[in-house]
C-alpha positions in Angstrom: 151.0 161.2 42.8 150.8 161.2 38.8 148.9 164.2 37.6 145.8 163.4 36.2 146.2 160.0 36.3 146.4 158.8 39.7 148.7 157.9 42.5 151.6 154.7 42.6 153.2 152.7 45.0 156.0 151.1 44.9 156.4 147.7 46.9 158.5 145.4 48.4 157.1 142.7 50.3 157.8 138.9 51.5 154.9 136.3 50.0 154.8 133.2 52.3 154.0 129.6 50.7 150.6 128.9 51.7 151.4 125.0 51.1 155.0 125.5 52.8 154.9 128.4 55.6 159.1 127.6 55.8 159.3 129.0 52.0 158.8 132.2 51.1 160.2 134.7 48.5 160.9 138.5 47.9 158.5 140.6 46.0 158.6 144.5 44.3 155.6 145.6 42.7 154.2 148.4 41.2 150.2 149.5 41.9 148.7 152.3 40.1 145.1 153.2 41.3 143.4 155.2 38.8 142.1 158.5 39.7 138.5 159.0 40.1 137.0 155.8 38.1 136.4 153.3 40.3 135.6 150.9 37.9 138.9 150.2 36.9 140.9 147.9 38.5 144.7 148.7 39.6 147.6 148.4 37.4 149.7 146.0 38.7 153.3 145.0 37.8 155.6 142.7 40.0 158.8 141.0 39.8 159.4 137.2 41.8 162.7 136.8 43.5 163.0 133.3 43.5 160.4 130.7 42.7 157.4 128.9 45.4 157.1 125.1 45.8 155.8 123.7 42.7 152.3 122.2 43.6 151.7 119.9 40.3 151.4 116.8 42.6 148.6 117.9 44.9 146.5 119.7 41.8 146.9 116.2 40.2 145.4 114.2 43.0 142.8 116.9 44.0 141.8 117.2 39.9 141.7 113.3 40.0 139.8 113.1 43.4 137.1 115.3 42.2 137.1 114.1 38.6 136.2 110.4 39.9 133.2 111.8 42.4 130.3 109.9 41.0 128.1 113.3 42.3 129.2 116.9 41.6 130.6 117.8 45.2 128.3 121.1 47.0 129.3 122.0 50.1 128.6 124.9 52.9 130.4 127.3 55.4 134.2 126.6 54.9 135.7 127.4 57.3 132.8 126.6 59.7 132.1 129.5 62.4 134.8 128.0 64.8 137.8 128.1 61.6 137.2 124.5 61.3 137.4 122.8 57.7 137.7 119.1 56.8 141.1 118.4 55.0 139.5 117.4 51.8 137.5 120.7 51.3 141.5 122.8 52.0 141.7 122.3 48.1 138.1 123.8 47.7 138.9 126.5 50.0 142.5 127.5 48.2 141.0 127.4 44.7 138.3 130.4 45.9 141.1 131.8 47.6 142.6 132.3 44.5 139.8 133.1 42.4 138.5 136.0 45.1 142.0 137.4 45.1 141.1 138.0 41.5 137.6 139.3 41.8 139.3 141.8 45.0 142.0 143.1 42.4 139.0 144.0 40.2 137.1 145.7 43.1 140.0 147.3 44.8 140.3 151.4 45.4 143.1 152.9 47.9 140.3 152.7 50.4 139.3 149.3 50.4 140.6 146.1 52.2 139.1 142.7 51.2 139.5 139.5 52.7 138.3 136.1 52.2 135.7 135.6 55.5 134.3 132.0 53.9 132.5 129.7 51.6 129.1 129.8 52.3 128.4 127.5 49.2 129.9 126.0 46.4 128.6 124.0 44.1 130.5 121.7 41.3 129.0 122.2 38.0 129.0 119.0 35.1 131.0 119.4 31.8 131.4 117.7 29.1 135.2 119.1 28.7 138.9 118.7 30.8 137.9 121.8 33.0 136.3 121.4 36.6 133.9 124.2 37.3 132.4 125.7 40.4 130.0 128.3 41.9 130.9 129.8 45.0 128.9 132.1 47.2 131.5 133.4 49.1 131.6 136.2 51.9 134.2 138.9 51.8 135.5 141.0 54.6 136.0 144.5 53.9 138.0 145.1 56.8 137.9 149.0 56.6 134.3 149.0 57.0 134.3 145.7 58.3 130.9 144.9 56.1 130.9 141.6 55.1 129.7 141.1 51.2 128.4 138.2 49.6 130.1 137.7 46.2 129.0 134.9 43.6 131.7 133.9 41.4 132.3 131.1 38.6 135.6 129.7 38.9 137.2 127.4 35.8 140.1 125.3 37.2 142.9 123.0 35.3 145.7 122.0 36.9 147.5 122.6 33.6 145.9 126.0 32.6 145.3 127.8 36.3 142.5 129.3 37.3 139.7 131.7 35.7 136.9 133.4 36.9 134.0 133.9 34.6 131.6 135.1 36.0 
């Protein structure tokens, strides 16, 4: 407990590849949950022991894959109710897992446990620039209350700049 401020934990935990379940590293971190304001997300600070499989390849070929679609890709329920998902749509489903591990940081109190459920849609959306941009109705599992919560998120994607959600 910090007076005032709000309570910290300190961290130490063991982040599995998702690409590569055999690699894993060694994590500390630091989360501060403010007191009171639920509006503000938690400070957090971590430290890497090691480094995870570089994934350049596969971001390359998925980029180029859905660069050459002659139709923006839309899609629905990944996984499907029985945890099925075609292999083409895993890329789909990692780059909302990504982006909704953002929007639960921003959403996150001591009392709350979020969890990606599924994609019920997502939509590519044209531009005109290097970036690939998608909408994604997704459902999130609060697994304390176990509601699930439908979330609409626009996700920016480069496999040389990462990921950003921006709306």
């Amino acid at each position: 407990d910090i007076g005032g401020i709000g309570r910290k934990y300190h961290l130490k935990v063991v982040l599995e590849d998702v690409l590569d379940q055999d690699s894993t590293v060694n994590c500390t971190a630091e989360v501060l949950y403010h007191l009171g304001n639920k509006n503000v997300a938690p400070d957090v600070q971590f430290t890497l022991e090691g480094e995870l499989k570089n994934t350049d390849e596969a971001d390359n070929i998925f980029y180029s894959r859905i660069k050459s679609l002659e139709e923006e890709l839309v899609a629905e329920n990944i996984p499907d109710s029985h945890g099925n998902m075609p292999p083409e749509m895993k890329p789909i489903h990692l780059l909302a897992w990504v982006a909704s591990g953002y929007v639960i940081w921003q959403n996150s109190t001591e009392n709350t446990m979020f969890q990606l459920a599924q994609i019920k849609h997502v939509k590519q959306v044209k531009r005109s620039d290097e970036y690939l941009e998608f909408d994604y109705t997704i459902l999130l599992h609060e697994m304390v209350t176990q509601e699930i919560i439908p979330w609409q998120m626009t996700v920016l994607w480069h496999p040389q700049h990462g990921v950003q959600v921006t709306q």
